[in-house]
N, C-alpha and C positions, 0 to 999 in steps of 0.2 A: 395451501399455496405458498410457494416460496415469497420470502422478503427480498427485498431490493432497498439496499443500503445504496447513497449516492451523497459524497462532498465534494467542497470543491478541494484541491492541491495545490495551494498556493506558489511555491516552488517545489519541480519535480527533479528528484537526482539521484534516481536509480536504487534508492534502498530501503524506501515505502510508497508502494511495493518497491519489491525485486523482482524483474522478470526473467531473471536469468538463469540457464544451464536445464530448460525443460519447462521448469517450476513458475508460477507466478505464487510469490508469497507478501504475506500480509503478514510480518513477527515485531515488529517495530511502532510504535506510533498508532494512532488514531485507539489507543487502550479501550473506548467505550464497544466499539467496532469488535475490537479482537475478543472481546469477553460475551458479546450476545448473539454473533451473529452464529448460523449453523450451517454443517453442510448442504447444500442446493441453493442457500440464500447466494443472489448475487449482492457484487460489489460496484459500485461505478463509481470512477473520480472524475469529475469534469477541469477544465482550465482555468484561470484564473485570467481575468479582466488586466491586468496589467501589462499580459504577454499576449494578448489578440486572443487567448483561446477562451472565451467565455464563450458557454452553450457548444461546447464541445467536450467529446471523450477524450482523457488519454488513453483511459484503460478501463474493462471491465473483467470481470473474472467471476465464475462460478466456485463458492467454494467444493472443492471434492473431499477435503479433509481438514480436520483441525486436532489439532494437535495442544498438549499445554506447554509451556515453553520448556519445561525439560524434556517431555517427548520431546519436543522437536530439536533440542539439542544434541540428542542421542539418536534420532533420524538422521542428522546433518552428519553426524560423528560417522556414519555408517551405510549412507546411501546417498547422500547429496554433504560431500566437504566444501564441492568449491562456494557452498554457500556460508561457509564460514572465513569471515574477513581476512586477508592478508593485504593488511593499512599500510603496508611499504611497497606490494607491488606494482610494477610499469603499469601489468593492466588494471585501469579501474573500475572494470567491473569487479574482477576479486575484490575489490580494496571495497567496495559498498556492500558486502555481504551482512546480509537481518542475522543470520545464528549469531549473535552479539555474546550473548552469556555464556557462562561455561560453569553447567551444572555438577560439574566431578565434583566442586567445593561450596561447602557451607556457610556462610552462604552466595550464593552463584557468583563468582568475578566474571565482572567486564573485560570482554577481551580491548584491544587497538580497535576501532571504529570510527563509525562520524558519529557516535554517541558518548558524551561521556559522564562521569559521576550526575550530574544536575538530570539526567534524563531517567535514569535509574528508578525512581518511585513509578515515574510514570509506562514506564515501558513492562517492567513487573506486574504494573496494576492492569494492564489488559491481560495478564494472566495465561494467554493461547496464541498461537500463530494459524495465521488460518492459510491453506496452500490450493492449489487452484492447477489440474490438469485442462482445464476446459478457460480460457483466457483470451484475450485481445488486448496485446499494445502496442498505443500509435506513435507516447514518446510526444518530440517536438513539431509530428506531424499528425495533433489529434483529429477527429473528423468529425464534422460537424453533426450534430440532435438534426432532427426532423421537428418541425415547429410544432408536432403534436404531442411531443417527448419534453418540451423545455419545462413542465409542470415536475421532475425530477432533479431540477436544476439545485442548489443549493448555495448561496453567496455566504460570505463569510465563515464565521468559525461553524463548528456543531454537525450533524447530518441529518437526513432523512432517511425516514423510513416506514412508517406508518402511513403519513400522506403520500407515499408512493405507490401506496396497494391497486391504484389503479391505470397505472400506467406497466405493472409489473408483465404482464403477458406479451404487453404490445414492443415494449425495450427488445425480452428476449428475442421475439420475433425479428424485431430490426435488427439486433448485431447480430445474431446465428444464419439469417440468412444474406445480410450485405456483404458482412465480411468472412462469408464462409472460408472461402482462400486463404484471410489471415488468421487463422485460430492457433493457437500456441506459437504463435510467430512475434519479433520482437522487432515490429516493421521500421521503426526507426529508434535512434538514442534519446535517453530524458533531456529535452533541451539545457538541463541545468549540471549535467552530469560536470561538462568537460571545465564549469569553471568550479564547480565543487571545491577543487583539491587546491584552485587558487586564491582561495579566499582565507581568512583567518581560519583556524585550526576549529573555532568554537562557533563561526558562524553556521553550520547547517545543528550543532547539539543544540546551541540556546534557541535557535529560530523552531525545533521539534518541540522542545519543555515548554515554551511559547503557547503553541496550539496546542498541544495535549493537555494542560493544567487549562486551559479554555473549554477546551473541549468536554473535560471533565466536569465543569461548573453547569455546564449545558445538559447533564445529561435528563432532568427532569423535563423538558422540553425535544430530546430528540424523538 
């Protein structure tokens, strides 16, 4: 049986995930996540209590592939670029692209990103990018668990996933056939996208290094 990974997201801004350009990817952030999970496993991130979305999805995703982060650097290089960041331009979805690394050099340079030097151990330490042709995102218009779903919920730092083993059939059921219409669609923007780029330079890297070195501490209990 597939696994079902599910945390919460405490701020969402478009570049863990990234649902952009086809792809929903998972190459940044949540390292415990990117190094165990397998192709068929889903993903789920719920909302975070402080923006009204608690017990709600933003997004789910099946993974279809995984990749280690220089595959996937050399996949981005070759069949998905606009997933590699261009941090000065107008649009910002380019400007949040996960391909962060750039594996031609020994070792990997950090391109321009919302990541920088301080995230680096951690974003390397999840090791893989996990990518997702089979997807749902709602963004800042997530929708709400069905009260017999909220046992997947997850508050604070860390995830689940072992105690999800039995709510794992009944999830899929719910998203694959509620929101059949929306499947790879990116039905609204990550609520946090558009002030992202107004905030200091370093608040979205330290607030990631934050919960990733958390999250990391956790992983004997995930």
């Amino acid at each position: 049986m597939p696994k079902l990974f599910s945390y919460c997201i405490p701020v969402d801004d478009g570049a863990a995930p990234n649902p952009y350009w086809g792809i929903c990817t998972l190459a940044i952030c949540k390292p415990v996540i990117r190094r165990v999970a397998e192709v068929g496993d889903w993903i789920v991130g719920t909302g975070s209590k402080q923006f009204g979305f608690e017990n709600k999805v933003v997004y789910a995703m099946k993974i279809t592939q995984k990749l280690t982060l220089k595959e996937y650097d050399d996949y981005c290089r070759k069949e998905l670029v606009k997933k590699i960041p261009l941090y000065k331009d107008a649009d910002i979805t380019k400007r949040v692209g996960d391909c962060i690394y750039d594996f031609t050099l020994s070792p990997p340079k950090l391109r321009d990103s919302v990541h920088d030097e301080g995230n680096i151990k951690t974003d390397l330490g999840g090791k893989c990018a996990l990518l997702s042709t089979h997807f749902y995102y709602f963004g800042k218009e997530p929708k709400a668990l069905p009260l017999e779903l909220y046992g997947i919920v997850q508050q604070g730092q860390g995830h689940r996933s072992s105690s999800n083993e039995p709510f794992v059939e009944l999830f899929v059921s719910w998203i694959t056939t509620e929101f059949s219409n929306l499947k790879n669609q990116v039905t609204a923007q990550p609520h946090y996208i558009d002030r992202l780029f107004k905030d200091d330079a370093n608040t979205c890297a330290r607030r990631h290094e934050q919960e990733d070195k958390e999250d990391e501490d956790l992983v004997p209990h995930c």
